[in-house]
PyMOL CGO cylinders between C-alpha atoms (Angstrom):
from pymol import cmd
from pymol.cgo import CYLINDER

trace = [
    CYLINDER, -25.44, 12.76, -38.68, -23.11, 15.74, -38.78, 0.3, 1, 1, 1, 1, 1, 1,
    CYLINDER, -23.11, 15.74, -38.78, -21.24, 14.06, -35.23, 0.3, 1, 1, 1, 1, 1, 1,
    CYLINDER, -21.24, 14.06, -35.23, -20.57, 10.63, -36.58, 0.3, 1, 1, 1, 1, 1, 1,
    CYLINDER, -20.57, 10.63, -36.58, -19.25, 12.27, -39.21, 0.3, 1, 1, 1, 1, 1, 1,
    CYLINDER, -19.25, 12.27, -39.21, -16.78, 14.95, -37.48, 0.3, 1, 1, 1, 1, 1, 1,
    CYLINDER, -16.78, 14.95, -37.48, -16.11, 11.87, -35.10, 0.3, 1, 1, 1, 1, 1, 1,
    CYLINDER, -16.11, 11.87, -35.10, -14.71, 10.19, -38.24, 0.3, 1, 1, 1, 1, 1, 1,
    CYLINDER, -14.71, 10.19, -38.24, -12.56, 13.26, -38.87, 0.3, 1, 1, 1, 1, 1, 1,
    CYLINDER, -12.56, 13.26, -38.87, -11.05, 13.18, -35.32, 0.3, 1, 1, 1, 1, 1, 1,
    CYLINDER, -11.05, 13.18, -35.32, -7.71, 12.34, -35.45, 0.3, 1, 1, 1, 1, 1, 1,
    CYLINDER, -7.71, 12.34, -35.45, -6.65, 9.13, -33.54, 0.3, 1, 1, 1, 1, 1, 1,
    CYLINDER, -6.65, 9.13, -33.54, -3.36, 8.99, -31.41, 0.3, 1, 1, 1, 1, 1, 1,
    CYLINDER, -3.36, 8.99, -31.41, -1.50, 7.14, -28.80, 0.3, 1, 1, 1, 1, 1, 1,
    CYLINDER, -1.50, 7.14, -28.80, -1.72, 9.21, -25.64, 0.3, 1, 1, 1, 1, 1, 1,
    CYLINDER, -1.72, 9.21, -25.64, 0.54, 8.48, -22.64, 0.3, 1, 1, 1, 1, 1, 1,
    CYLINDER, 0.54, 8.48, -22.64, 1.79, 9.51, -19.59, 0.3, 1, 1, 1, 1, 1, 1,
    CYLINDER, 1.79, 9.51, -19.59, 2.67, 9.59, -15.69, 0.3, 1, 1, 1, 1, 1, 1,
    CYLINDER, 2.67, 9.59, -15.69, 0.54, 10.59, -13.07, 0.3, 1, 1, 1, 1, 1, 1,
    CYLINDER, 0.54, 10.59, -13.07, 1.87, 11.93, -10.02, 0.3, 1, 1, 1, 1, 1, 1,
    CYLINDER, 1.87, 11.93, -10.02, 1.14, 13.31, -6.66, 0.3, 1, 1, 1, 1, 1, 1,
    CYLINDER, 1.14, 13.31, -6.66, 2.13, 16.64, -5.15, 0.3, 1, 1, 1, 1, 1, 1,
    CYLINDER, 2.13, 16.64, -5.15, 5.83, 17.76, -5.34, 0.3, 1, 1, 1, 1, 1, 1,
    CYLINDER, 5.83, 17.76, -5.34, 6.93, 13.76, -5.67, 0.3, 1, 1, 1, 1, 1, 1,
    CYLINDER, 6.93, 13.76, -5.67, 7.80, 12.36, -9.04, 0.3, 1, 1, 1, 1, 1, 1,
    CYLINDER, 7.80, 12.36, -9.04, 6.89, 9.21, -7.90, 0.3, 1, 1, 1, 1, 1, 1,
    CYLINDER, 6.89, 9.21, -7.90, 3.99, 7.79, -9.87, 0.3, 1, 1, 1, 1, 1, 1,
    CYLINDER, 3.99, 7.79, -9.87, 0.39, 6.80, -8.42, 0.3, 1, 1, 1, 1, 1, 1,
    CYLINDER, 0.39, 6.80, -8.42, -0.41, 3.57, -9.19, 0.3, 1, 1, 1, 1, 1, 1,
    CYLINDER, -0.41, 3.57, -9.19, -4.10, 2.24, -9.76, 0.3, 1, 1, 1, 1, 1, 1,
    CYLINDER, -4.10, 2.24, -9.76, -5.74, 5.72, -11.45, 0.3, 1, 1, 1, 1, 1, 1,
    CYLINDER, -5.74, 5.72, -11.45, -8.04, 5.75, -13.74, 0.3, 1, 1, 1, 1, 1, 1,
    CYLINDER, -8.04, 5.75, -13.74, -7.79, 7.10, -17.22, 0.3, 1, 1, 1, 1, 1, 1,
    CYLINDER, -7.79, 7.10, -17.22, -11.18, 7.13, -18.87, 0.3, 1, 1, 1, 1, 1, 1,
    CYLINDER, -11.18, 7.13, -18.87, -12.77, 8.31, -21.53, 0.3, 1, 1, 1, 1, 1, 1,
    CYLINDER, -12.77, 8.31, -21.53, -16.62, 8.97, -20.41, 0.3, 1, 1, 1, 1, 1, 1,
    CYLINDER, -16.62, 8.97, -20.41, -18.01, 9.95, -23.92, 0.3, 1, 1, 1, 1, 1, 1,
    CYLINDER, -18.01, 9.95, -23.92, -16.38, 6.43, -25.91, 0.3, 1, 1, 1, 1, 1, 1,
    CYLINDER, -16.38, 6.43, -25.91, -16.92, 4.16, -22.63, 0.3, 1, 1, 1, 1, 1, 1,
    CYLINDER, -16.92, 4.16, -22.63, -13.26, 3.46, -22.95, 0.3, 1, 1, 1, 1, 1, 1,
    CYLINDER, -13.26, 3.46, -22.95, -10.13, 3.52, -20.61, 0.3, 1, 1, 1, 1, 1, 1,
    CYLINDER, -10.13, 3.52, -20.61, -7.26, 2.14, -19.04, 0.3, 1, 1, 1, 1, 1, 1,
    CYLINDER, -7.26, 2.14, -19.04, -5.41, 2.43, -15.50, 0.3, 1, 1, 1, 1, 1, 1,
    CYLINDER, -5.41, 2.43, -15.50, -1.75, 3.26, -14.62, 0.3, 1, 1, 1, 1, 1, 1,
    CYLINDER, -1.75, 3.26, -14.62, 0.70, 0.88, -13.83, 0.3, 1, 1, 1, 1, 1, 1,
    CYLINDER, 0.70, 0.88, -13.83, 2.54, -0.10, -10.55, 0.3, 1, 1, 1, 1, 1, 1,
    CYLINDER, 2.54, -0.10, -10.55, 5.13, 3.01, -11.40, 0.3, 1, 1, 1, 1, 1, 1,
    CYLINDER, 5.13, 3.01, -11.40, 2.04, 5.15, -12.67, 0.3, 1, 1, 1, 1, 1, 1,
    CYLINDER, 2.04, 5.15, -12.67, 2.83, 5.14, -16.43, 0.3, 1, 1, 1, 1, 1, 1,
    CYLINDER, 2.83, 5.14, -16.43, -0.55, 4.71, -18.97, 0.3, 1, 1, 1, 1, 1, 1,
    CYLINDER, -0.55, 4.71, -18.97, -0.83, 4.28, -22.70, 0.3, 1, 1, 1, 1, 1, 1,
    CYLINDER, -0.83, 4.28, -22.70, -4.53, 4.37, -24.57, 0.3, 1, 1, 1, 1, 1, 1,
    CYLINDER, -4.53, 4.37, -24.57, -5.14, 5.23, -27.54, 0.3, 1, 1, 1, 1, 1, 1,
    CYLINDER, -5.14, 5.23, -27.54, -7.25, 8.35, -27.97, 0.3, 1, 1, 1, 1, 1, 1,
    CYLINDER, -7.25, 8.35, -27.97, -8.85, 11.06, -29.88, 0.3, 1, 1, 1, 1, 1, 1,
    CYLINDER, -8.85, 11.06, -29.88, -8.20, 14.89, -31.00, 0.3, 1, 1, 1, 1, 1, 1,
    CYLINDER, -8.20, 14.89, -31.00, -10.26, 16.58, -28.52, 0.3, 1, 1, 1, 1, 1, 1,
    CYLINDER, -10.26, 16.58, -28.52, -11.31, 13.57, -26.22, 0.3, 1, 1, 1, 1, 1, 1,
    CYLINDER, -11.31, 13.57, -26.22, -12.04, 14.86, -22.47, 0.3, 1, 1, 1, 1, 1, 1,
    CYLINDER, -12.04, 14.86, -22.47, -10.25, 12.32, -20.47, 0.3, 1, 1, 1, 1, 1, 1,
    CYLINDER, -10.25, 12.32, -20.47, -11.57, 11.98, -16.52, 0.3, 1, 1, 1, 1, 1, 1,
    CYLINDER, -11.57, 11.98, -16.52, -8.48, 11.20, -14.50, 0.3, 1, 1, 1, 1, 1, 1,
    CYLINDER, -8.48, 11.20, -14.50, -9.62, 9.49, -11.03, 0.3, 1, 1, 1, 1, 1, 1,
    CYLINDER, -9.62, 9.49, -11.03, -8.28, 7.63, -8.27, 0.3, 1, 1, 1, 1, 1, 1,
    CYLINDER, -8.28, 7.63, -8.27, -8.93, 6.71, -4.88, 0.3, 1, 1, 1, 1, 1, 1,
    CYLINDER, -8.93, 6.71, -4.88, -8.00, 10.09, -2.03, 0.3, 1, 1, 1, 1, 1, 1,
    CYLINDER, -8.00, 10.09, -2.03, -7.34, 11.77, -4.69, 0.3, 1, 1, 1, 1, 1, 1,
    CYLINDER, -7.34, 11.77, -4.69, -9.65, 15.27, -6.30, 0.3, 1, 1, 1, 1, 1, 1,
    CYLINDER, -9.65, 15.27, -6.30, -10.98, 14.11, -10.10, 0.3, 1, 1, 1, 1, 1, 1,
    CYLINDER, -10.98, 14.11, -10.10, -9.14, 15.96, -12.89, 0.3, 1, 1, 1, 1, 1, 1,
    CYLINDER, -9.14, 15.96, -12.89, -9.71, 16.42, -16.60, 0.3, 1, 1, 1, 1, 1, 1,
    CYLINDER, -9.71, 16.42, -16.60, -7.68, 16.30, -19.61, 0.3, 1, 1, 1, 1, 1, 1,
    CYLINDER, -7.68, 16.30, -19.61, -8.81, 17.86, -22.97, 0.3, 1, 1, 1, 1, 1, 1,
    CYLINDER, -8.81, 17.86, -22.97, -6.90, 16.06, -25.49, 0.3, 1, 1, 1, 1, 1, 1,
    CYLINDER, -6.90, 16.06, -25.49, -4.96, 18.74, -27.50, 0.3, 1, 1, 1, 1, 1, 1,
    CYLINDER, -4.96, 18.74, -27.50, -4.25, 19.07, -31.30, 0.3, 1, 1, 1, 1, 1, 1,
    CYLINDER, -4.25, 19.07, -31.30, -0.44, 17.94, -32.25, 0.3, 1, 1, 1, 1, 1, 1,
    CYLINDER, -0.44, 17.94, -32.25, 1.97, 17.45, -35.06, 0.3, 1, 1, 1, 1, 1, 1,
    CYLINDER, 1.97, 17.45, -35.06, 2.18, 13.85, -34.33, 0.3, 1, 1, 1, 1, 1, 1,
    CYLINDER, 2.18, 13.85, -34.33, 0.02, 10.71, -33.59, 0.3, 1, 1, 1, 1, 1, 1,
    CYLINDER, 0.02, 10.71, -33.59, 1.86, 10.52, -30.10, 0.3, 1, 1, 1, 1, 1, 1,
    CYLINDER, 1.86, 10.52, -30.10, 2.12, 12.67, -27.07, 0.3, 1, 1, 1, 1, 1, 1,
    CYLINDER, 2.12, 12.67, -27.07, 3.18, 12.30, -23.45, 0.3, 1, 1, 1, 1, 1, 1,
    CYLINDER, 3.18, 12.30, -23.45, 1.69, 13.86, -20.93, 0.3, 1, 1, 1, 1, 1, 1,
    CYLINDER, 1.69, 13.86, -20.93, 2.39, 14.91, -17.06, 0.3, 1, 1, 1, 1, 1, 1,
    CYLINDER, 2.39, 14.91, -17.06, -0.37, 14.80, -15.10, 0.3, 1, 1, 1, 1, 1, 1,
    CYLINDER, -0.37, 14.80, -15.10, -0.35, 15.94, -11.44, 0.3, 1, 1, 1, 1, 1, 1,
    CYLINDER, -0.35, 15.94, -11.44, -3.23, 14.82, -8.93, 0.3, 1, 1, 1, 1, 1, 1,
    CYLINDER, -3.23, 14.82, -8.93, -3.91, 16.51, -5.65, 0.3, 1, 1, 1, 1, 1, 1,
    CYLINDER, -3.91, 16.51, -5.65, -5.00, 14.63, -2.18, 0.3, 1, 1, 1, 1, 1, 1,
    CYLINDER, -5.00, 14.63, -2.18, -8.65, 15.42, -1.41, 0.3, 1, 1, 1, 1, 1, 1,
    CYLINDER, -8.65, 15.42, -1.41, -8.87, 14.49, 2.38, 0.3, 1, 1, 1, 1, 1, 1,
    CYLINDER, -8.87, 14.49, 2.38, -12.03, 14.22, 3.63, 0.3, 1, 1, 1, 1, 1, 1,
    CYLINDER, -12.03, 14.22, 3.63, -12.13, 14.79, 7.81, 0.3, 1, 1, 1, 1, 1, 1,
    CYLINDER, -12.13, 14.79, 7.81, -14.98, 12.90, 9.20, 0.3, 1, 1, 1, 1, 1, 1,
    CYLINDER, -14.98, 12.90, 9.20, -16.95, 13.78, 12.73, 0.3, 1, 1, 1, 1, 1, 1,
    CYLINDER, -16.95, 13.78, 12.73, -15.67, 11.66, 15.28, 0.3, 1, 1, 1, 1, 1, 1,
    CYLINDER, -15.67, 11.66, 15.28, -17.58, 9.01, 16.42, 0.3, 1, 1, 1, 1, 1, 1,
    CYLINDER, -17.58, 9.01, 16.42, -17.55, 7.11, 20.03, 0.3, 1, 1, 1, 1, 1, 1,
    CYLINDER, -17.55, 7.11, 20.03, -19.05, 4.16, 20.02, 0.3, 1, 1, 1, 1, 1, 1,
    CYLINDER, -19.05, 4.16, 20.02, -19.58, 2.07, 23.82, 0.3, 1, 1, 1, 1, 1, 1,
    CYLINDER, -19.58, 2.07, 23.82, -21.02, -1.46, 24.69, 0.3, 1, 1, 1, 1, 1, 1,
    CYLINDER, -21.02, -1.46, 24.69, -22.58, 0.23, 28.09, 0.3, 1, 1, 1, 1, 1, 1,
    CYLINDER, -22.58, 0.23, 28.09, -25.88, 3.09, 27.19, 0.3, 1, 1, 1, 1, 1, 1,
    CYLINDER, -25.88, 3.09, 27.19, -24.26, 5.27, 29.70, 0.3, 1, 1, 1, 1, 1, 1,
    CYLINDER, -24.26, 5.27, 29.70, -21.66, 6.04, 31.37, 0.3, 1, 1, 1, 1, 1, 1,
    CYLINDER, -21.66, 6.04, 31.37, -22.85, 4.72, 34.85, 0.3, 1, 1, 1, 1, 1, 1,
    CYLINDER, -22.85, 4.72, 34.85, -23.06, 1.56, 33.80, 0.3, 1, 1, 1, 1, 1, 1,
    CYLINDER, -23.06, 1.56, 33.80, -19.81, 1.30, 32.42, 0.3, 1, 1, 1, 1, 1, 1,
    CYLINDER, -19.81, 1.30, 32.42, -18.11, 2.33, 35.79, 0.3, 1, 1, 1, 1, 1, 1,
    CYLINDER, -18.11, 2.33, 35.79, -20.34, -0.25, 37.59, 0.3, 1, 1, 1, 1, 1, 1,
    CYLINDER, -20.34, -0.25, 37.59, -19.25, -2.74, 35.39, 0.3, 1, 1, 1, 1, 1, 1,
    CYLINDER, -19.25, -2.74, 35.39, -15.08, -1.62, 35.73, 0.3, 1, 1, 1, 1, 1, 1,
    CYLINDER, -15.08, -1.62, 35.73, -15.66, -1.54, 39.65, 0.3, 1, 1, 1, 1, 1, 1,
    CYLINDER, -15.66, -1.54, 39.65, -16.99, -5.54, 39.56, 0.3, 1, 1, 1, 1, 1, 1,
    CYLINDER, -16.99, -5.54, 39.56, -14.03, -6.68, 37.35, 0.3, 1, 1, 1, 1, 1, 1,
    CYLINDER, -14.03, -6.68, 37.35, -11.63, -8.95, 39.30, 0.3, 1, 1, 1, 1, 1, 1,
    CYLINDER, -11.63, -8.95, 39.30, -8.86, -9.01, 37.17, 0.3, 1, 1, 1, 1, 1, 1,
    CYLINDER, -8.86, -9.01, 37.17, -5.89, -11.10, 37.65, 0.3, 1, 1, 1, 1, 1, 1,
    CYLINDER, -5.89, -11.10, 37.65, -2.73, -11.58, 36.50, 0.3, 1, 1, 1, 1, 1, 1,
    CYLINDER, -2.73, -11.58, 36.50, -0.83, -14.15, 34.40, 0.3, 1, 1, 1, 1, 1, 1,
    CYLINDER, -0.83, -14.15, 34.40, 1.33, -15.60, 37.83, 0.3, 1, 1, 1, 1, 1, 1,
    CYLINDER, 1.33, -15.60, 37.83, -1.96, -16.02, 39.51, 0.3, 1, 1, 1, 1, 1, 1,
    CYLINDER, -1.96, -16.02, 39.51, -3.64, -18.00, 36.43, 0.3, 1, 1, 1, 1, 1, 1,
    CYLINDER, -3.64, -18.00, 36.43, -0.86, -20.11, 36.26, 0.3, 1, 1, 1, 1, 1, 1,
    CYLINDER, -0.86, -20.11, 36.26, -0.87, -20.95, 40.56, 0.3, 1, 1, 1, 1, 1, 1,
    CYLINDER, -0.87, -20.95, 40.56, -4.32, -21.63, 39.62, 0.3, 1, 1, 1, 1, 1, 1,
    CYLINDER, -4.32, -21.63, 39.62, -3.59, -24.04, 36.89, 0.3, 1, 1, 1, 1, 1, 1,
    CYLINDER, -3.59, -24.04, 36.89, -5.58, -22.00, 34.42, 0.3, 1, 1, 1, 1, 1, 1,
    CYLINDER, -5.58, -22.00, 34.42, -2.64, -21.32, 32.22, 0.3, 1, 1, 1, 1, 1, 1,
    CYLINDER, -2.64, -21.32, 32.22, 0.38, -24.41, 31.01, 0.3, 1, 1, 1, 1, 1, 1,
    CYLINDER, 0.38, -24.41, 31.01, 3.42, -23.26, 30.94, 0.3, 1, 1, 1, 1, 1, 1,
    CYLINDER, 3.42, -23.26, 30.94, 4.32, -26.12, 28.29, 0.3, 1, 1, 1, 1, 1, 1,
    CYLINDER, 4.32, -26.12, 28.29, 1.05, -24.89, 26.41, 0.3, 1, 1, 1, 1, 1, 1,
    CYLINDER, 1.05, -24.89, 26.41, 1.58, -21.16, 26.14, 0.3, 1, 1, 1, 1, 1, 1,
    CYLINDER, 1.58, -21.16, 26.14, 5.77, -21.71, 25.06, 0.3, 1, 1, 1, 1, 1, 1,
    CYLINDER, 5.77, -21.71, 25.06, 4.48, -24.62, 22.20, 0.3, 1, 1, 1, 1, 1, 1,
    CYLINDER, 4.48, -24.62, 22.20, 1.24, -21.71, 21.42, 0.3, 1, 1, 1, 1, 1, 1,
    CYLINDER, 1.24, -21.71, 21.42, 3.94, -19.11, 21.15, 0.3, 1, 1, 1, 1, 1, 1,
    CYLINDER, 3.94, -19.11, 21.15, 6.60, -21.15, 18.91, 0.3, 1, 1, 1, 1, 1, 1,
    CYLINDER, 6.60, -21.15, 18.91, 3.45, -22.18, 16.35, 0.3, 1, 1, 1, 1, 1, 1,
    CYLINDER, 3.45, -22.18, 16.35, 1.34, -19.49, 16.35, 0.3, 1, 1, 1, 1, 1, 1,
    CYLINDER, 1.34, -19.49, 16.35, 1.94, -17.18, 12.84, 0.3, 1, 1, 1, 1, 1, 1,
    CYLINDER, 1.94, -17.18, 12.84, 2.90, -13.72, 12.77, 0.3, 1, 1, 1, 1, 1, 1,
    CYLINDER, 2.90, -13.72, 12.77, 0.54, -11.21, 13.31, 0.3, 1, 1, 1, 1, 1, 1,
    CYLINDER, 0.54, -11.21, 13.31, -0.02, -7.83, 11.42, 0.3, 1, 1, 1, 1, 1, 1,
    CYLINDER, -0.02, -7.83, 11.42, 1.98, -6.16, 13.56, 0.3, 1, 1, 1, 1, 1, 1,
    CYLINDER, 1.98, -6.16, 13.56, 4.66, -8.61, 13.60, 0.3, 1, 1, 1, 1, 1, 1,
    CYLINDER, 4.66, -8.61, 13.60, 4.46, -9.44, 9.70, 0.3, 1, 1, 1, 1, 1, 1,
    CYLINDER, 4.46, -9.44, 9.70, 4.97, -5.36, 9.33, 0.3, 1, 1, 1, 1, 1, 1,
    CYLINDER, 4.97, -5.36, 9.33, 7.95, -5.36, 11.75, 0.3, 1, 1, 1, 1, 1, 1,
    CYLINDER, 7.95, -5.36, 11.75, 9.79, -8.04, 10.13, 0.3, 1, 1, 1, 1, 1, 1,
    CYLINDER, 9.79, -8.04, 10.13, 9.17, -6.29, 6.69, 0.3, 1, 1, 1, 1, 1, 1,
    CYLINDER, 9.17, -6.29, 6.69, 10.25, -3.27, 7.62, 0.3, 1, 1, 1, 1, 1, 1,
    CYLINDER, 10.25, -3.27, 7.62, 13.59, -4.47, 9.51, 0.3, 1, 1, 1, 1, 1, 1,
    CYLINDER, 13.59, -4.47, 9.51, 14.32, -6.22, 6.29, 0.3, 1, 1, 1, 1, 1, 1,
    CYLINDER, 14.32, -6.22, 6.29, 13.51, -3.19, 4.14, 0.3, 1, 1, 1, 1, 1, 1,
    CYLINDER, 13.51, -3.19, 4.14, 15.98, -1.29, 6.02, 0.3, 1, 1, 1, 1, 1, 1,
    CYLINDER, 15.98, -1.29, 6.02, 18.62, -3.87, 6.00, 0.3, 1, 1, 1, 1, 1, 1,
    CYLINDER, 18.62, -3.87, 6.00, 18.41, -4.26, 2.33, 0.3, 1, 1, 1, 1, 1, 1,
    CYLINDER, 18.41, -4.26, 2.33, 17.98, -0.15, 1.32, 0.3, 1, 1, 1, 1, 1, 1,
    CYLINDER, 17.98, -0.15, 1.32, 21.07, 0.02, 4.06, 0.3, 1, 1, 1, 1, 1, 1,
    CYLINDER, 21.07, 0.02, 4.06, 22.77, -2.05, 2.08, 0.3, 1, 1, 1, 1, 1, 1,
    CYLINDER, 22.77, -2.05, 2.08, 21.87, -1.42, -1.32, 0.3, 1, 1, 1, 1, 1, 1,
    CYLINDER, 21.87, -1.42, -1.32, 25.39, -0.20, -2.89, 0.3, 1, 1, 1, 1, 1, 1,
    CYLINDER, 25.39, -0.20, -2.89, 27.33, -2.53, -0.86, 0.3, 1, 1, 1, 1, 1, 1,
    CYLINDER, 27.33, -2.53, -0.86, 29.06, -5.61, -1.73, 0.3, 1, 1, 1, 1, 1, 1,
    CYLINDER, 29.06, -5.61, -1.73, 28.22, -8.76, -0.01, 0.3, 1, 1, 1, 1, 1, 1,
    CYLINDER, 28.22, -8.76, -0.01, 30.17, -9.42, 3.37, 0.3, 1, 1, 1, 1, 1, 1,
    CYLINDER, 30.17, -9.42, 3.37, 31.65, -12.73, 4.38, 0.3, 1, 1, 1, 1, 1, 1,
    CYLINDER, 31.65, -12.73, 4.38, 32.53, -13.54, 7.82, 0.3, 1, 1, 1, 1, 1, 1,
    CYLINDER, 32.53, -13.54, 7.82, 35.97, -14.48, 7.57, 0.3, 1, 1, 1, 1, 1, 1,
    CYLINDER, 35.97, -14.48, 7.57, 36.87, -12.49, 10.79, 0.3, 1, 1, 1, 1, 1, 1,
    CYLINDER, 36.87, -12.49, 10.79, 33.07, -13.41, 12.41, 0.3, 1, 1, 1, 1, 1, 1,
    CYLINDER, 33.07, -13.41, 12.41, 34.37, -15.66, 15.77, 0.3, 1, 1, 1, 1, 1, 1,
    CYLINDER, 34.37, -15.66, 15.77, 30.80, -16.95, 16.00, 0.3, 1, 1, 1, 1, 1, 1,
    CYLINDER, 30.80, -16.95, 16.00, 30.84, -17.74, 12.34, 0.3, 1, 1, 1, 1, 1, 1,
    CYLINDER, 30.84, -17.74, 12.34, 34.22, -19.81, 12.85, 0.3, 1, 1, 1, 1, 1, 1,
    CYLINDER, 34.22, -19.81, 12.85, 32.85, -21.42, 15.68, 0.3, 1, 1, 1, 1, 1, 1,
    CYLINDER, 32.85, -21.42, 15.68, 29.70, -22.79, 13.55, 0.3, 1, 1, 1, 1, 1, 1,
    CYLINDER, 29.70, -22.79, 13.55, 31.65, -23.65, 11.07, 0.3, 1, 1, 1, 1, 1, 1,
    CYLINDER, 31.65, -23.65, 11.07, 34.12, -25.73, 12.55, 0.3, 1, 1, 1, 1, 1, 1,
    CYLINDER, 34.12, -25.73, 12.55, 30.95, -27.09, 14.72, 0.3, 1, 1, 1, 1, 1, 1,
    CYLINDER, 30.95, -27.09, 14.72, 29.60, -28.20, 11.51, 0.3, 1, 1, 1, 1, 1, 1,
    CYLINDER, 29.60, -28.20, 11.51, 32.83, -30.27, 10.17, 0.3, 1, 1, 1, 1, 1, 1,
    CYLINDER, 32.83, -30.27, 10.17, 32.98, -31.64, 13.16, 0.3, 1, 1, 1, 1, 1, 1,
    CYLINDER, 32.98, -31.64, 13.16, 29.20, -33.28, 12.67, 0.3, 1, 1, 1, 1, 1, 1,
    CYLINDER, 29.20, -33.28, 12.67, 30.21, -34.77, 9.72, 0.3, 1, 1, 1, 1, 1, 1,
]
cmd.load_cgo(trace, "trace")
């Protein structure tokens, strides 16, 4: 009976703050803020900002992902607010390394390299194997890949942070842009 009752006593208030990595003040987004004791938590936001209510001498678990676990002992204030800083540290794990073939031994693998015939993409298409047609309309239709979906990102990220403080550019002295132009009135 005595801890429901000093539970009672505990005094309830809004606790907040960042959470941050290392030396960066950028915030971590997706940690964990929980209460283990109460069964009760929340998670940081895209810019890592979290608000929860909480009590006078809760011990919050702070978690995420790569990261080492930390704890937070709620301290005694003035007011029924408080803002707290909260750095995290990278816990890297370094696993064994692992090789992994399709032959049992090694052998076998260079008996199966020495039979390969490979050939190349001129001879497939002598062959007939390989339409030219096909392969450009394959090429044209086919989506992006990863690697292509990240390239285009990033060349557009770095046209845009590039040109963040700058006004937007007309082509008034573009020759090319002339020349579509007038191309264009002349469709019409």
């Amino acid at each position: 009976m005595p801890d429901s009752v000093s539970a009672q006593e505990k005094k309830v208030i809004q606790f907040s703050g960042l959470v941050v990595t290392g030396d960066s003040s950028y915030g971590v987004p997706g940690v964990h803020i929980y209460v283990p004791e109460a069964g009760r938590g929340t998670t940081t936001n895209d810019v890592g900002f979290f608000t929860m209510p909480a009590l006078v001498g809760d011990s919050i678990l702070i978690s995420a992902v790569s990261f080492k676990r930390r704890f937070y002992i709620v301290p005694e204030i003035e007011g029924d607010h408080m803002t707290a800083y909260i750095y995290l540290v990278q816990d890297t794990i370094k696993l064994p390394e692992l090789q992994v073939y399709p032959w049992p031994t090694e052998e076998l693998f260079k008996e199966a390299f020495l039979a390969m015939n490979p050939t190349t993409g001129e001879e497939m298409l002598k062959r007939g194997q390989l339409n030219e047609n096909l392969l450009l309309r394959m090429r044209q239709t086919m989506p992006m890949d990863y690697r292509m979906s990240y390239y285009d990102y990033m060349d557009d990220y770095s046209y845009r942070q590039s040109n963040k403080y700058m006004g937007q550019t007309t082509g008034f002295i573009d020759p090319f842009a002339w020349a579509r132009f007038i191309k264009d009135l002349k469709k019409d």
